[in-house]
N, C-alpha and C positions, 0 to 999 in steps of 0.2 A: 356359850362361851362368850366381848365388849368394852366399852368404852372408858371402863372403872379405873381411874389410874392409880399406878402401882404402888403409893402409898396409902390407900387405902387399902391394899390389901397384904400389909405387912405383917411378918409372921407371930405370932402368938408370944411366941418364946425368943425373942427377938434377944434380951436380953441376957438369959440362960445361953444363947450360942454365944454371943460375945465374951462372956464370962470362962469358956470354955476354950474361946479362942484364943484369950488373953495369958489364959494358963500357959496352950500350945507353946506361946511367943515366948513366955517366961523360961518353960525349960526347952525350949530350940535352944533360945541365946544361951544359957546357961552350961548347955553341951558340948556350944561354938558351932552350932553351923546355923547359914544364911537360910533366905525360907531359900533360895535358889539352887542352894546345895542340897538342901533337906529331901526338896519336890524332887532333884534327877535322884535319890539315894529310893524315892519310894514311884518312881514315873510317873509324878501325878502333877509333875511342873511348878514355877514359881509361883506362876498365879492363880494357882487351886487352892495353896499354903496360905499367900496372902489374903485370898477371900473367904479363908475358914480364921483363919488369927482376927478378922474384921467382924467377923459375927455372918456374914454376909451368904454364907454356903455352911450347911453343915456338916458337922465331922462323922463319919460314917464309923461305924462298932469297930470294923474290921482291918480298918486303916488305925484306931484310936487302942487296937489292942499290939499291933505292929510298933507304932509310936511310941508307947509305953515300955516297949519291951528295947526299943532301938536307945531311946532318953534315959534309959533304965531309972524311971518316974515310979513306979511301983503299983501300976496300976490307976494311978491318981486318973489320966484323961478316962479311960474307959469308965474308971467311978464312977466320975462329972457328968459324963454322956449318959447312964442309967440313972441318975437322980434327978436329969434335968424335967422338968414341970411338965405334963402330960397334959397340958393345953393348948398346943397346937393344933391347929385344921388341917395338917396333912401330915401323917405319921410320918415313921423313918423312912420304914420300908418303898410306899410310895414316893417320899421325896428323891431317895435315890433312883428308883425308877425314873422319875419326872427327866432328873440330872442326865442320865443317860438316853431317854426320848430326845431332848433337843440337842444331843452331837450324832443322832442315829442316823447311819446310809438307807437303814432301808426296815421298814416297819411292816409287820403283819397282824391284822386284830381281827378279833371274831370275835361278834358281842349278839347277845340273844335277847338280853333286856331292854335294852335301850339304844339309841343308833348312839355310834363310836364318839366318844370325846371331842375325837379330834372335828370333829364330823359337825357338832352341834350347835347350833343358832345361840344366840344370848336369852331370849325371849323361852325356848326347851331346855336350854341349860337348868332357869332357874326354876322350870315348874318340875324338873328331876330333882332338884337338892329342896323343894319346899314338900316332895313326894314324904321325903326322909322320916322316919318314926325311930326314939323321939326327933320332934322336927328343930331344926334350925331359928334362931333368932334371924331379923331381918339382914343385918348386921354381916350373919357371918354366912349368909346366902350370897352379899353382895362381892363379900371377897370369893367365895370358893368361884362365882359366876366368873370374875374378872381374870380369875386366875385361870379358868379354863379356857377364856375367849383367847388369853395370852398364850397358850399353848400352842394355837392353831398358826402360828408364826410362823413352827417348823414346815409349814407346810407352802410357806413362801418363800424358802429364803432363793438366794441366790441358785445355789444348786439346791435345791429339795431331795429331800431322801425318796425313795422306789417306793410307795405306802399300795397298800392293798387292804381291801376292807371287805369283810366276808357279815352281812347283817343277817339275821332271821326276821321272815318277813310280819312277824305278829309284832317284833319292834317298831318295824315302817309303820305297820296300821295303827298302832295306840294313838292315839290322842290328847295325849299329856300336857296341858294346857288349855288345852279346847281347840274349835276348829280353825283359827286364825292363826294361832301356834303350830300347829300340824301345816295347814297350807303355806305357809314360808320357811319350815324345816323342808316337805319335799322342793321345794322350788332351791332351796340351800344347795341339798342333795343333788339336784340336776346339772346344776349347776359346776358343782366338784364333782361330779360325774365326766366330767369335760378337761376336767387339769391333765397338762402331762406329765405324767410319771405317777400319776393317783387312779387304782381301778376299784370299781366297788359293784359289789356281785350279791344278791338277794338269793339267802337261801330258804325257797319256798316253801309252803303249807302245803299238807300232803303229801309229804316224802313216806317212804315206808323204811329209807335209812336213814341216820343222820348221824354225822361223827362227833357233834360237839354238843351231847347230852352230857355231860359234864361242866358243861358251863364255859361262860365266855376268858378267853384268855390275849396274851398280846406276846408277840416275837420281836427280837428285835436283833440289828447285827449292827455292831459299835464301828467306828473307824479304825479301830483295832482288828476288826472282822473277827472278834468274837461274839458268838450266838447268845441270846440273853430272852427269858422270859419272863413273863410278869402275870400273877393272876391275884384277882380279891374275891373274898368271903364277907356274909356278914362281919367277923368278929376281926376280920384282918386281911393285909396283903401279904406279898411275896415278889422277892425276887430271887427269879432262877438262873443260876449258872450252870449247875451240873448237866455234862455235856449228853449222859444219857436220857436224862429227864426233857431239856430242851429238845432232843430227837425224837421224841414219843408225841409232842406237841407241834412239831413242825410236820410230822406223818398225818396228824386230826387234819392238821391246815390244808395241805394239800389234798386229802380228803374230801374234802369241804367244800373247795375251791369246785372240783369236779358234780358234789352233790348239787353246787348252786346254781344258779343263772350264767348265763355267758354277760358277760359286760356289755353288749348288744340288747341282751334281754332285758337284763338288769334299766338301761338306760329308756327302753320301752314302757316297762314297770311305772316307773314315774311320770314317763309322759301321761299314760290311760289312767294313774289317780288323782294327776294334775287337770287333767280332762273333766274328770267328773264333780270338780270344784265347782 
C-alpha cells in the first residue's frame, strides 16, 4: 500500500460520477428539497449528498433506486448508474465496501492468499497487483498501490477501530516479490503486531481442521453497530448485510481465531523467520 499522491490516483470514471451527480442536484432542486433535507429524509447526511452531486463519492444502486422512487425521476438515476462506463479500477461493490472500512469501529479479516490489505507494504502491494492475469498496465498498478497504501490510514486514526487479522501461514511464507520484499513485509508485520487495539494470529500448516476453506472474507461493525461482510471471487465482490449470512461468517471467524496461533505465538512466528534472514 505509499507515497502516490491522490491525484494520481483519480477515479476512472471521474466524469460519468459527476454527470450523475449533476442529475441528482437537478431533480433534488426541482422537488424542493436542500441536499440537507434530502440527506436527514434518507440518514445519509448533508455531506454524503453534497459529495455524490460533486462527483466526488459515489452513488450506490440502492440509495439511487430509493431516490428515484422519492423524486419520482422514473428511474432515470439508477439508469445513469448502470450505464455508467465499466472502466473503473475498483468496481461498486468494493467501493462501497472501501466507504464503509474507513468509518468501521471494529474490523475482522481472514485472508489465506495473501497477508491482509490493510496489512501490506508498498513494495508487496505492488508485486500482488503485477501477480494479476491479465496483468495490469504500469499506470494502473500505481494507483491500485496508492490507493491501498491510503487505506492503512484507518488504522491510525485518532481512535482506530478494534482490527483482528487471522493470516494463513503459506501467505506469511510466499515470497512475492522476492526476498527483500518478503523481509520487510515480515519486519511490517512485526511491527503492527505491536499496535494497540490490532491482533494478528497465524493460522498454521498442518492443521487437520480448518474453518476457512472457503476462502478469505472480512467483517465488519459500522458506527451504526450494524454487522457487515465483505468477500471477492475472481469474477467479483460482495457486500453482505443479511444478518443470517453475516452470522455463519462471524462463527468461521471465531472458529479460526481458536484454530490459530495465540497472538503470543503469532508474534514469535515472525521473530524465528526474522531470525533466519
Amino acid at each position: 500500500m505509499g507515497t502516490t499522491t491522490r491525484s494520481r490516483r483519480s477515479r476512472k470514471n471521474a466524469s460519468a460520477m459527476k454527470m450523475v451527480g449533476a442529475l441528482l442536484a437537478l431533480y433534488r432542486e426541482a422537488a424542493g428539497y436542500t441536499q440537507k433535507s434530502l440527506g436527514e429524509r434518507f440518514v445519509v447526511g448533508e455531506q454524503q449528498i453534497a459529495s455524490i452531486e460533486q462527483g466526488r463519492r459515489p452513488l450506490k444502486p440502492d440509495l439511487a433506486e430509493q431516490l428515484d422512487e422519492l423524486l419520482e425521476t422514473k428511474g432515470a438515476l439508477s439508469t445513469a448508474l448502470s450505464r455508467m462506463p465499466e472502466v473503473d479500477l475498483v468496481p461498486m461493490w468494493a467501493e462501497e465496501y472501501l466507504d464503509q472500512e474507513r468509518e468501521a469501529v471494529a474490523i475482522s479479516w481472514y485472508e489465506s492468499q495473501v497477508i491482509p490489505g490493510l496489512l501490506q507494504t508498498e513494495a508487496y502491494a505492488r508485486a500482488v497487483f503485477r501477480s494479476r492475469v491479465p496483468v495490469y498496465d504500469e499506470d494502473e498498478i500505481e494507483q491500485l498501490v496508492a490507493a491501498r497504501i491510503e487505506r492503512r490510514e484507518v488504522l491510525h486514526r485518532r481512535v482506530p477501530p478494534m482490527t483482528s487479522f487471522v493470516t494463513w501461514e503459506a501467505a506469511l511464507r510466499d515470497r512475492l516479490g522476492g526476498r527483500a520484499v518478503y523481509v520487510e513485509q515480515l519486519r511490517h508485520l512485526r511491527e503492527y503486531a505491536d499496535l494497540p487495539g490490532l491482533t494478528l494470529q497465524v493460522l498454521p500448516l498442518g492443521r487437520t481442521s480448518h474453518a476457512g476453506l472457503d476462502g478469505p472474507f472480512i467483517l465488519l461493525e459500522t458506527p451504526e453497530h450494524q454487522r457487515l461482510a465483505y468477500t471477492e471471487t475472481h469474477r467479483g465482490s460482495q457486500l453482505i448485510a443479511d444478518p443470517n449470512e453475516v452470522a455463519i461468517l462471524n462463527q468461521k471467524y471465531a472458529m479460526l481465531r481458536t484454530q490459530a496461533l495465540t497472538i503470543e505465538d503469532t508474534r514469535d512466528l515472525l521473530d524465528r523467520l526474522l531470525g533466519e534472514q
